[in-house]
N, C-alpha and C positions, 0 to 999 in steps of 0.2 A: 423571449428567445428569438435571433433572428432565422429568417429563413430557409439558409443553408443548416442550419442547426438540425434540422427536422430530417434532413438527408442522412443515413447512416454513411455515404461515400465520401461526407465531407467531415467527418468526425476522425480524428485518431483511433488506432485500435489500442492503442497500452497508454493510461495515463498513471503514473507515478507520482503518489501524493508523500509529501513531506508533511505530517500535520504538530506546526509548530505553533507554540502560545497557548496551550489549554492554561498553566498556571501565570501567566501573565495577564492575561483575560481576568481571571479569578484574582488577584490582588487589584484588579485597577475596578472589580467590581465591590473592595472587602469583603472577597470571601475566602473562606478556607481552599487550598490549591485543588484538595479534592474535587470541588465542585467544578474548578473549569474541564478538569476529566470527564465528568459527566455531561458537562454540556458538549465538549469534544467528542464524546459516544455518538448523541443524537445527532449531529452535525456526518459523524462518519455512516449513520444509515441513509440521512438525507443524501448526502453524494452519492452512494450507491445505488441509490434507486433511481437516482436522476439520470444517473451515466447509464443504465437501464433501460431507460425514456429516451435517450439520445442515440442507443443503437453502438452504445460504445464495449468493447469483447471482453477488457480488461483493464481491470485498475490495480495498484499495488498500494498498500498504504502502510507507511511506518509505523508500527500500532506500537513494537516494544524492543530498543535496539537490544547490543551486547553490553554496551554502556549506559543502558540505564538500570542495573545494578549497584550502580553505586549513590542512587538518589537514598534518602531515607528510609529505612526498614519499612515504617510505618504509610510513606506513599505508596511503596511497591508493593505490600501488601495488600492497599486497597487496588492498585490496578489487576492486581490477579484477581481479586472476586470481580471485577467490574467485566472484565473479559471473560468470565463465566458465564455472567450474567447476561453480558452481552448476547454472548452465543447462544446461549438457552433460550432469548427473546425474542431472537434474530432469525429462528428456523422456520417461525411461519412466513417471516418477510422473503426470504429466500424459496421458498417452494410455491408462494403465490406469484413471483415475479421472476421464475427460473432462472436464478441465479445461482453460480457453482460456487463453495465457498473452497478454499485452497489456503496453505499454511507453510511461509517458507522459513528458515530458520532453524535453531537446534532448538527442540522444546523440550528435550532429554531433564530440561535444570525445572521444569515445569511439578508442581505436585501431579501425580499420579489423576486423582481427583481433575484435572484440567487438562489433562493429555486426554483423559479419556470423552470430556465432551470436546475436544478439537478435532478428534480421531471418529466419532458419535456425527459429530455436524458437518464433516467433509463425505464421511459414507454418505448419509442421507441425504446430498444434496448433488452426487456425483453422476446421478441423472442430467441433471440442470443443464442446459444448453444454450442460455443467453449469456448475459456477462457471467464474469470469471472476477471475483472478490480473492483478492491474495493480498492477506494480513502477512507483513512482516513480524514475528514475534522469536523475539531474543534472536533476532537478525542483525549484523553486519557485515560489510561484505569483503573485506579482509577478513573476516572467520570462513565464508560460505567459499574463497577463494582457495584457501588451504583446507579446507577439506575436500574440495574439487582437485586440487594436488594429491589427496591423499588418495583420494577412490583413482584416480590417476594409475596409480604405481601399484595399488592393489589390485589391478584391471587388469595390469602391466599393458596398457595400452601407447602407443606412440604418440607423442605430444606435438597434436595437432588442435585448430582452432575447432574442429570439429567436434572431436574426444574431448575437448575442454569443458567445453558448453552442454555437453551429453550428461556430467556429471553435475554441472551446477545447480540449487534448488529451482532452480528454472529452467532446467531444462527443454520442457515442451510449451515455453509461452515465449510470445515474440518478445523483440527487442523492445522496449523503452519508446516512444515518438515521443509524448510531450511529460515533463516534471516538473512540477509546481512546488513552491514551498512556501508556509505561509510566514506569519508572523517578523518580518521584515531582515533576516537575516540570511546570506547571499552567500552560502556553502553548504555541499553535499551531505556530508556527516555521512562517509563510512555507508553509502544507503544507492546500491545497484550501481556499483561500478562499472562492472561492465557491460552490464545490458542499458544502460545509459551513454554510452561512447559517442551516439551521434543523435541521442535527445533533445528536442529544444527546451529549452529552461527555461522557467517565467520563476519569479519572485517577487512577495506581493508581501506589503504590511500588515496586511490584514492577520488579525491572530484567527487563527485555525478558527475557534466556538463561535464566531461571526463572517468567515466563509459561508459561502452561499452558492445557489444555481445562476443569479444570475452573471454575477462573477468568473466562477466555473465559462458560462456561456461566451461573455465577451474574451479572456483567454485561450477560447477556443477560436472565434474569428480569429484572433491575432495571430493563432498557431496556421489558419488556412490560408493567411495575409504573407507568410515567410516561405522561403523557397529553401528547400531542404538538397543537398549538394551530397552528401556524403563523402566528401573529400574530391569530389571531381567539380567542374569547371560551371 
């Protein structure tokens, strides 16, 4: 880790992880695609913890878009227990290292049985006052933008950038600074529109289950290497 690293002032405060390649990983090791999901689990605690250690406030991860419904019964299947499981395993890592966990997304299509530990693991960790963990699940964000229209006009509020963003599942977390996505392939996917507008993007070949801190670290130099404009000069 280099030395700026150790500074939380020289860290981003929002990093947005795309985590792509868990079943690409898993064929190129012959195994079943299951497994690169599991190895992508433990890889998604190691980041968290690390960005923890780095002083960084929040991270977003795309754990389960609105489109990946349409993968196999049987994979989606397993990612719902794995994300139970997840969260069941994850409460003591979160309350030793005060971390908030946060859920954006409609989890409405969710078994009941899984609402109720996302709803279980966001109370008891909403103490937490260091990083801020927000799992995208059955998240994209042309869905989360139209129902931001819709609480919109049920609000009957005036359409301002203000009222916009008041409504979105993100309402009270900052903008997007840096987005990462892994596994070599160099678009958004539907994944924080517009809280990404003036994010720096890195995109790495790396598949997600073989991401790493130290990786993570040099992305981070390279984000405090670029000068951020915001549309001005």
């Amino acid at each position: 880790m280099s030395d700026t690293q150790t500074n939380s002032s020289n860290v981003p405060t929002h990093i947005a992880f795309i985590m792509d390649g868990n079943g690409r990983w898993a064929t190129n090791q012959g195994l079943k695609r299951v497994e690169g999901h599991k190895k992508g689990a433990e890889v998604v605690r190691v980041m968290t913890t690390h960005c923890t250690k780095l002083g960084i406030k929040y991270i977003t991860q795309y754990a389960f878009s609105t489109e990946n419904w349409n993968r196999p019964k049987v994979e989606v299947d397993f990612l719902m227990k794995l994300l139970d499981k997840y969260l069941k395993d994850e409460l003591i890592t979160y309350l030793e290292n005060n971390i908030r966990l946060r859920v954006i997304g409609d989890i409405s299509k969710f078994s009941t049985k899984l609402q109720k530990r996302i709803a279980t693991t966001q109370d008891k960790t909403k103490h937490c006052t260091g990083l801020t963990q927000i799992l995208a699940l059955n998240y994209g964000s042309q869905d989360e933008i139209l129902r931001a229209i819709t609480k919109l006009n049920n609000k009957n509020l005036e359409v301002t950038k203000e009222n916009f963003e008041s409504c979105l599942d993100t309402h009270d977390i900052p903008p997007v600074d840096l987005m990462i996505r892994t596994s070599g392939e160099v678009r958004i996917s539907n994944f924080l529109l517009w809280q990404c507008a003036y994010a720096e993007l890195f995109f790495t070949k790396t598949l997600w289950p073989d991401f790493g801190e130290v990786e993570l670290d040099n992305i981070i130099d390279d984000f405090n290497n670029r000068t951020r404009r915001f549309g001005g000069l």
